[in-house]
FIVOTI-28930 format. One record per atom (N, C-alpha, C, O): residue in one letter; x, y, z. Coordinates in steps of 0.02 Angstrom, whole numbers, padded with zeros to 5 digits, always signed. Example, Ala and Ser with C-alpha at 12.3 -4.5 7.8 and 13.67 -1.06 7.14 Angstrom:
// FIVOTI-28930
a+00660-00284+00390
a+00615-00225+00390
a+00660-00165+00390
a+00712-00166+00423
s+00642-00112+00354
s+00684-00053+00357
s+00645+00002+00394
s+00670+00057+00402
END
This chain:
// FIVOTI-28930
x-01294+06662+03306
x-01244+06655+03253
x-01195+06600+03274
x-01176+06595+03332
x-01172+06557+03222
x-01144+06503+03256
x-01070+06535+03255
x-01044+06584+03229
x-01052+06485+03296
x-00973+06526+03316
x-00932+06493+03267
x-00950+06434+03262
x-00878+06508+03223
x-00844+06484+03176
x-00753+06458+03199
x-00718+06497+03232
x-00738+06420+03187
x-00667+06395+03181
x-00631+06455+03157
x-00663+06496+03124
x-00555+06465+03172
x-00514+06532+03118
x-00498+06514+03048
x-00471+06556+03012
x-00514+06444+03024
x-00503+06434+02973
x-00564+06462+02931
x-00556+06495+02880
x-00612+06451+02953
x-00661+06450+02927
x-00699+06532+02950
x-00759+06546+02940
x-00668+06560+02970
x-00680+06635+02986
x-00622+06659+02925
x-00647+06711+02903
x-00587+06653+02905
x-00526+06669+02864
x-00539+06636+02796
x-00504+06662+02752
x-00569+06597+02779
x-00608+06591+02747
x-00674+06625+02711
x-00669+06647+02653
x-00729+06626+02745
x-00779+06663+02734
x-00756+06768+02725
x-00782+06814+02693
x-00701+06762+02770
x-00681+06821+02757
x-00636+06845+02672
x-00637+06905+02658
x-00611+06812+02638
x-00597+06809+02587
x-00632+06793+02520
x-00610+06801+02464
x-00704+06766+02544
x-00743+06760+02488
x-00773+06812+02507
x-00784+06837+02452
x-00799+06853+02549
x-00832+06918+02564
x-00780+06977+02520
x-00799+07012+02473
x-00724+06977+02543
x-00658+07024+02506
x-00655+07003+02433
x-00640+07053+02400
x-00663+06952+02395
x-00674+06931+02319
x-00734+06968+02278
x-00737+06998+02225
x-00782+06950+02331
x-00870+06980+02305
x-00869+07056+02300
x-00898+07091+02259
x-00831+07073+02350
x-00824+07167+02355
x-00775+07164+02308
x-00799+07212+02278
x-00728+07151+02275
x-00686+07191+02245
x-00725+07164+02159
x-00726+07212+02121
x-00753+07105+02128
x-00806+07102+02098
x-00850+07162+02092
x-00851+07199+02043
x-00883+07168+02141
x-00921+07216+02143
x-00899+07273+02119
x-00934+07298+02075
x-00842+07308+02139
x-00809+07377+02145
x-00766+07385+02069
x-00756+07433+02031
x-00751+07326+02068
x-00704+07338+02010
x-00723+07304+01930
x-00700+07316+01875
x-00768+07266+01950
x-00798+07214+01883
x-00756+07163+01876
x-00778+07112+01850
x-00698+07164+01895
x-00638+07095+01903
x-00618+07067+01944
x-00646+07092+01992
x-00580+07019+01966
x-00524+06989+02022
x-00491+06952+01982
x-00508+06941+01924
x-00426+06926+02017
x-00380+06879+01986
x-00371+06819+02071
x-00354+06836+02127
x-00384+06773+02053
x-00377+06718+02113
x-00347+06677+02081
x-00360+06666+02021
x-00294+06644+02120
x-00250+06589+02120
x-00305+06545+02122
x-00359+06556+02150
x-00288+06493+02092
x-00317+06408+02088
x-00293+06353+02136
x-00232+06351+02130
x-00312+06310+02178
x-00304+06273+02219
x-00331+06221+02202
x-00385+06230+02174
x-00309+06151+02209
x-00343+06090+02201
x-00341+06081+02129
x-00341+06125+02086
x-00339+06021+02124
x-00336+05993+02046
x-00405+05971+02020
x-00401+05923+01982
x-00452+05988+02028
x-00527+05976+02001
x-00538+06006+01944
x-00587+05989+01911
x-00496+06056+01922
x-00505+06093+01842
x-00449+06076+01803
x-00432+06115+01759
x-00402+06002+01818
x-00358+05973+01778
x-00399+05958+01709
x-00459+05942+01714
x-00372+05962+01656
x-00318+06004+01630
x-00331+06088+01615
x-00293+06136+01612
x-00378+06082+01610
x-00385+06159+01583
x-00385+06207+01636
x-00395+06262+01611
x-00376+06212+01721
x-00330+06267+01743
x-00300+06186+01796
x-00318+06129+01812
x-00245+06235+01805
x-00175+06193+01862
x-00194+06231+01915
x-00220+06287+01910
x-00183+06202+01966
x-00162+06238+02044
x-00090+06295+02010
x-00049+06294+01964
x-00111+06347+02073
x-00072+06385+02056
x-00080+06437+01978
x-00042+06483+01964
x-00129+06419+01942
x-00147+06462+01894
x-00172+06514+01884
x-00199+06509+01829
x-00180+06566+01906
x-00221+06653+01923
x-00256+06651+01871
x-00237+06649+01812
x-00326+06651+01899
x-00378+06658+01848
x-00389+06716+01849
x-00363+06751+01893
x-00441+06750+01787
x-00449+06817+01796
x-00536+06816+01770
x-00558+06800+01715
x-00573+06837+01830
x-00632+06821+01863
x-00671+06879+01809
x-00631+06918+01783
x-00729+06887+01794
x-00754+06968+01764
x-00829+06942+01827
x-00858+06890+01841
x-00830+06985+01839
x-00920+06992+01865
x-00975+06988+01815
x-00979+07036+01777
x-01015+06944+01809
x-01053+06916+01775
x-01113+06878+01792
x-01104+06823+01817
x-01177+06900+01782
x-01239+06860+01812
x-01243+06793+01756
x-01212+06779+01704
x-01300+06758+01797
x-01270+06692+01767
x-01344+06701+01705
x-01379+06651+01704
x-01359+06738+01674
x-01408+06769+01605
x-01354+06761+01577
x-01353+06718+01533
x-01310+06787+01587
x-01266+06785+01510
x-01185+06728+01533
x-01132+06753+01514
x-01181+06680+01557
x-01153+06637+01537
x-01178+06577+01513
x-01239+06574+01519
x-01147+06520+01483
x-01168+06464+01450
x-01138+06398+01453
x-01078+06393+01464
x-01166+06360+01447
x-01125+06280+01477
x-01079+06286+01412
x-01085+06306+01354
x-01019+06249+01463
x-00956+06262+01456
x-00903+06337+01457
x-00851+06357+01431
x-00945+06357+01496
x-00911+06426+01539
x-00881+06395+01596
x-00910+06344+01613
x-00830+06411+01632
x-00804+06418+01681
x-00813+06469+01730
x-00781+06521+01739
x-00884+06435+01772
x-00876+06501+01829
x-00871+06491+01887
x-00859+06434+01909
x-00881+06547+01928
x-00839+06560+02004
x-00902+06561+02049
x-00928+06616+02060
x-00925+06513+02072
x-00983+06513+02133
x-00960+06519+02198
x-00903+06497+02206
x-00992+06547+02258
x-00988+06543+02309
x-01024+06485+02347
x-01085+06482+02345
x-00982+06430+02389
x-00998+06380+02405
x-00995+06373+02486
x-00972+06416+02523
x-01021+06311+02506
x-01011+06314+02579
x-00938+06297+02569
x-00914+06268+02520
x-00901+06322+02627
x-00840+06310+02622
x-00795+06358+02582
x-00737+06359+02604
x-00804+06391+02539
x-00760+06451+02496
x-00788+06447+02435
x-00848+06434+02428
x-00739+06459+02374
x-00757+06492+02315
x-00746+06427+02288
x-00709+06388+02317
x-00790+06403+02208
x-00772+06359+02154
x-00770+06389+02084
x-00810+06422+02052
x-00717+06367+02074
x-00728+06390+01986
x-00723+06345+01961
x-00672+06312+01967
x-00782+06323+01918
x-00788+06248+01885
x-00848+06246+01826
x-00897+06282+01824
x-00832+06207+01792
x-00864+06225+01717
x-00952+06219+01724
x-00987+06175+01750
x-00970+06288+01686
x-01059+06250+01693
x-01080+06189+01643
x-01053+06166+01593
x-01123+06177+01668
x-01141+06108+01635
x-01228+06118+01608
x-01243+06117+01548
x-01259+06125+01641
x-01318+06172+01628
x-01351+06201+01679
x-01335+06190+01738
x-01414+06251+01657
x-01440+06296+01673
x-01526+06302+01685
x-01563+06338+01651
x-01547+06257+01742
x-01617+06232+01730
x-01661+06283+01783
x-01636+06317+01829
x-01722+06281+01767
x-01761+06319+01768
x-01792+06285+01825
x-01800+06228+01804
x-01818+06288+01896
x-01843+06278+01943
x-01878+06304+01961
x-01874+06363+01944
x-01942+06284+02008
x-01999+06337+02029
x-01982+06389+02064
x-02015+06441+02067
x-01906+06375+02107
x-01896+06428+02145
x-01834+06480+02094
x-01791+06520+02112
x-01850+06465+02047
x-01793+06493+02008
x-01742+06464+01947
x-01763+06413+01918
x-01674+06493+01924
x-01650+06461+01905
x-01585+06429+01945
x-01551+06470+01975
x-01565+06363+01947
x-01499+06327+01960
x-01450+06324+01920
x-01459+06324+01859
x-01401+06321+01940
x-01349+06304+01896
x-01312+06226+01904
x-01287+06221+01960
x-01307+06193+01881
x-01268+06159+01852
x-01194+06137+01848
x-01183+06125+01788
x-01129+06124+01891
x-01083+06128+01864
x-01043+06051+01877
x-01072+06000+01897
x-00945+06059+01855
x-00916+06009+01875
x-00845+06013+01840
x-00825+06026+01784
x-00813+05993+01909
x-00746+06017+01892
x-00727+05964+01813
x-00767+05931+01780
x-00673+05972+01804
x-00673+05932+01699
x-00639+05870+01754
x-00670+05819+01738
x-00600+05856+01800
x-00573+05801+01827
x-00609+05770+01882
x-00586+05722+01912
x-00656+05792+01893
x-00711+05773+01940
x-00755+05723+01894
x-00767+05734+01835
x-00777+05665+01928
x-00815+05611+01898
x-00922+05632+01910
x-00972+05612+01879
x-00910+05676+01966
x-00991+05685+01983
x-00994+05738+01964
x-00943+05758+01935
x-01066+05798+01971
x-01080+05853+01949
x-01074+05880+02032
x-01047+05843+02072
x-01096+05933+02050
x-01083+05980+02108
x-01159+05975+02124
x-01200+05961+02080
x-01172+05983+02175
x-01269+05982+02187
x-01271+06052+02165
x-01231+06099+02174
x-01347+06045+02125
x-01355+06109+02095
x-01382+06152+02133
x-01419+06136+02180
x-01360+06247+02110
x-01331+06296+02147
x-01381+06337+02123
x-01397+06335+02064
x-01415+06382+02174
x-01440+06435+02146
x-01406+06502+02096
x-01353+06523+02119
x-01423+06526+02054
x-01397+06560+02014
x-01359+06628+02043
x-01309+06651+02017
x-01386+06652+02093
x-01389+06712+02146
x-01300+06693+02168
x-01258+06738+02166
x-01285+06632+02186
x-01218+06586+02205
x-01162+06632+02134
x-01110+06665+02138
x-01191+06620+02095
x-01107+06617+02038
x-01094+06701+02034
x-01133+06747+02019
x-01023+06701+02055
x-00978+06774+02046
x-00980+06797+01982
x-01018+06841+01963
x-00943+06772+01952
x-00928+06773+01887
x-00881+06722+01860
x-00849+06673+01879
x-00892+06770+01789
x-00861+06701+01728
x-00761+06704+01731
x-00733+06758+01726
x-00734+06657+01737
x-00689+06658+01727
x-00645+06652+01637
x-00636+06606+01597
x-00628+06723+01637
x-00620+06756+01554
x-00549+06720+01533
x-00541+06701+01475
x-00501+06714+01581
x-00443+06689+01543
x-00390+06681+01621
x-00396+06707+01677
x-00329+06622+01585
x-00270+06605+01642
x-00228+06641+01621
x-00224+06658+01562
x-00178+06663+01683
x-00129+06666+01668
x-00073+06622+01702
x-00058+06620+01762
x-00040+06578+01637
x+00009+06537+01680
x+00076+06514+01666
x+00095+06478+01620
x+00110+06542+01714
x+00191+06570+01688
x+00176+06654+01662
x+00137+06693+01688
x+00214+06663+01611
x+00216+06733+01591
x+00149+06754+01534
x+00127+06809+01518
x+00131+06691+01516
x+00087+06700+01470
x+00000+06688+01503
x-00014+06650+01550
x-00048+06732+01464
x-00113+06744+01482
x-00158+06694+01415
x-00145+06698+01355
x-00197+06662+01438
x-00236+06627+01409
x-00316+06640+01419
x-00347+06661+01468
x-00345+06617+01338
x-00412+06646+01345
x-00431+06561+01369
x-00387+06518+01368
x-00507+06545+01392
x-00524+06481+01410
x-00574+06455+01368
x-00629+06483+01363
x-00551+06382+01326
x-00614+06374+01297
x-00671+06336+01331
x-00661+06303+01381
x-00736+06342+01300
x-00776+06305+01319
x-00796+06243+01291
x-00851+06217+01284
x-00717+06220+01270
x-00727+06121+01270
x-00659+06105+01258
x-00613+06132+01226
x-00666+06045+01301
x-00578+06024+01335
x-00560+06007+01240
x-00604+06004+01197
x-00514+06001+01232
x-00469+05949+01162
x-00490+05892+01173
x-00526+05877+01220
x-00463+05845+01120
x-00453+05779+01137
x-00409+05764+01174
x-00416+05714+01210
x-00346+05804+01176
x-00286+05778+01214
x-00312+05784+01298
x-00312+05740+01341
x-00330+05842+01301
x-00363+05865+01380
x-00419+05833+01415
x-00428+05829+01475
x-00454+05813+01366
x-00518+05750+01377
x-00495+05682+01386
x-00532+05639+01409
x-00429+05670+01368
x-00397+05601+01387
x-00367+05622+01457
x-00375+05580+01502
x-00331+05681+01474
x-00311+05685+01545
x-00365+05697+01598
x-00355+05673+01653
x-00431+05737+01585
x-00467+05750+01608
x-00496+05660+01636
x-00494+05650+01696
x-00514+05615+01601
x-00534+05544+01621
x-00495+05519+01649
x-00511+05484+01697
x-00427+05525+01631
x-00346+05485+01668
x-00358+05521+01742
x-00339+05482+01786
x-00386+05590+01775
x-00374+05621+01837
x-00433+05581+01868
x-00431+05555+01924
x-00491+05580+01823
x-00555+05552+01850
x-00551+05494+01888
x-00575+05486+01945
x-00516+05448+01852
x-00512+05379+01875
x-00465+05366+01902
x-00450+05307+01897
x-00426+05403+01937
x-00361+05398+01992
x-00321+05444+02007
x-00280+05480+01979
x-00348+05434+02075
x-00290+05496+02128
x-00243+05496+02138
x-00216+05540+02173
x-00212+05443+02109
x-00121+05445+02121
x-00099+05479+02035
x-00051+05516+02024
x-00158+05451+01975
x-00133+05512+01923
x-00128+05546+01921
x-00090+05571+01880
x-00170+05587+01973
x-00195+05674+01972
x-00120+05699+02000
x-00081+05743+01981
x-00117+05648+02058
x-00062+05688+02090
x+00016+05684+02049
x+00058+05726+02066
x+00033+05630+01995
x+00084+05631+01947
x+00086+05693+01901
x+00137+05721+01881
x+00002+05717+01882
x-00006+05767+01818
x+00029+05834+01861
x+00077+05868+01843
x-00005+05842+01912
x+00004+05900+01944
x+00085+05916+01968
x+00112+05969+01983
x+00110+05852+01966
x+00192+05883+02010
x+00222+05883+01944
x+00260+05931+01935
x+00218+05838+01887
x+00233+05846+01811
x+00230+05901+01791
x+00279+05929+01767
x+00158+05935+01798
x+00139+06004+01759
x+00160+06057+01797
x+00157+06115+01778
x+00193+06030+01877
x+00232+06098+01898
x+00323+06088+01876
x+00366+06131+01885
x+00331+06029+01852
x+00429+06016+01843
x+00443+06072+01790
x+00500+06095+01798
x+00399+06108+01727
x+00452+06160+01712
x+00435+06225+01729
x+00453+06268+01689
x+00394+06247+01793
x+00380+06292+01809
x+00447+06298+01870
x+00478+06351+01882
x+00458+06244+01899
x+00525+06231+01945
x+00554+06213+01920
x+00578+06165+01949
x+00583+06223+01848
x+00647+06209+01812
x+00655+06309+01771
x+00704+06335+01744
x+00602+06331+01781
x+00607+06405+01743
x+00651+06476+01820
x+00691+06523+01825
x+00609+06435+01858
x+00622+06456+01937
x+00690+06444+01964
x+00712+06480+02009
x+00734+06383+01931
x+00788+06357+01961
x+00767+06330+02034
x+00813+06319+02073
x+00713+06320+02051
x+00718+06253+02109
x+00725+06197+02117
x+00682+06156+02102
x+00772+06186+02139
x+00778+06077+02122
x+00787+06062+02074
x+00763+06008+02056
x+00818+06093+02036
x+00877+06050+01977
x+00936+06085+01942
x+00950+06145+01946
x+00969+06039+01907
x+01019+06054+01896
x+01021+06101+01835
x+01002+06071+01784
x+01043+06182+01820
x+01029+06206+01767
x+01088+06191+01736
x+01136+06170+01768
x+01090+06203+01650
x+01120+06201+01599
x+01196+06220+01633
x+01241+06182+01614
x+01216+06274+01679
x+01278+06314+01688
x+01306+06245+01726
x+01352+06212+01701
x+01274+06228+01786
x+01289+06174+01820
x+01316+06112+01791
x+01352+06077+01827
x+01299+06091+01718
x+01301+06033+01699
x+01389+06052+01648
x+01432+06010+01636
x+01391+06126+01630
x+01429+06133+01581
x+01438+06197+01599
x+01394+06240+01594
x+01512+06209+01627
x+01532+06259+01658
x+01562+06311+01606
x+01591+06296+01553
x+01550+06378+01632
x+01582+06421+01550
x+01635+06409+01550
x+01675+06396+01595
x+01638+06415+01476
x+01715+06436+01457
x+01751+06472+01467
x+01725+06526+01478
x+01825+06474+01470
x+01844+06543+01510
x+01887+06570+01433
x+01915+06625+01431
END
């Protein structure tokens, strides 16, 4: 058995703890990391996972595979039929390539809806036009991605009161 790094033991140990509570419960909720599902989930967005074989999802689902390295949740793209089975297909919406395709046995489940801020969202399976213009704007540059993402966190740290000036500050009560 090869001997593992603690990152990477702490790691594998958390996609093992995802798969069991899947298993046990039919759900999970995981935070989002990385901007590869700009626009349609943010870092920091709690997805809410259902356990789901990949028979019953469909391109333009958003699902949750187990990868080298940890978990992806990233949109399917398709669903092809191989001698050794079926593959899947996927790719993040801000990602320019597809993911090398995954055996089906790989995907957790479908990711059913965000929640971000106070409010819960269902996910569709096709960006807007508006989101298909940010989705190409992330594609074609890493200094955009990284503008959308500290942008799309300024009123989550303006709801929070971190780092700026609120309304009371600017205009002190009346007495």
């Amino acid at each position: 058995m090869p001997i593992l790094d603690p990152a990477a033991r702490h790691e594998a140990a958390a996609c093992d703890l995802v798969l069991q509570v899947l298993e046990s419960f039919g759900e999970a909720r995981l935070t989002a990391q990385g901007a590869s599902m700009i626009p349609a989930l943010w870092p920091g967005d709690m997805l809410l996972v259902h356990r789901m074989d990949a028979g019953r999802v469909s391109p333009g689902d958003i699902v949750l595979c187990r990868r080298v390295g940890g978990l992806r949740a990233h949109r399917l793209l398709a669903k092809l039929q191989t001698a050794s089975g079926t593959v899947l297909v996927t790719r993040g919406d801000a990602l320019s390539e597809d993911d090398p395709p995954q055996p089906a046995a790989g995907m957790l489940g479908r990711v059913s809806a965000v929640v971000r801020g106070q409010a819960q969202r269902p996910l569709s399976r096709r960006l807007s036009f508006g989101q298909t213009m940010v989705a190409l704007l992330a594609r074609r540059s890493a200094w955009a991605t990284r503008i959308l993402v500290r942008a799309h966190s300024v009123p989550a740290a303006v709801r929070a009161g971190r780092g700026f000036c609120s309304q009371e500050a600017l205009c002190p009560p009346s007495r």
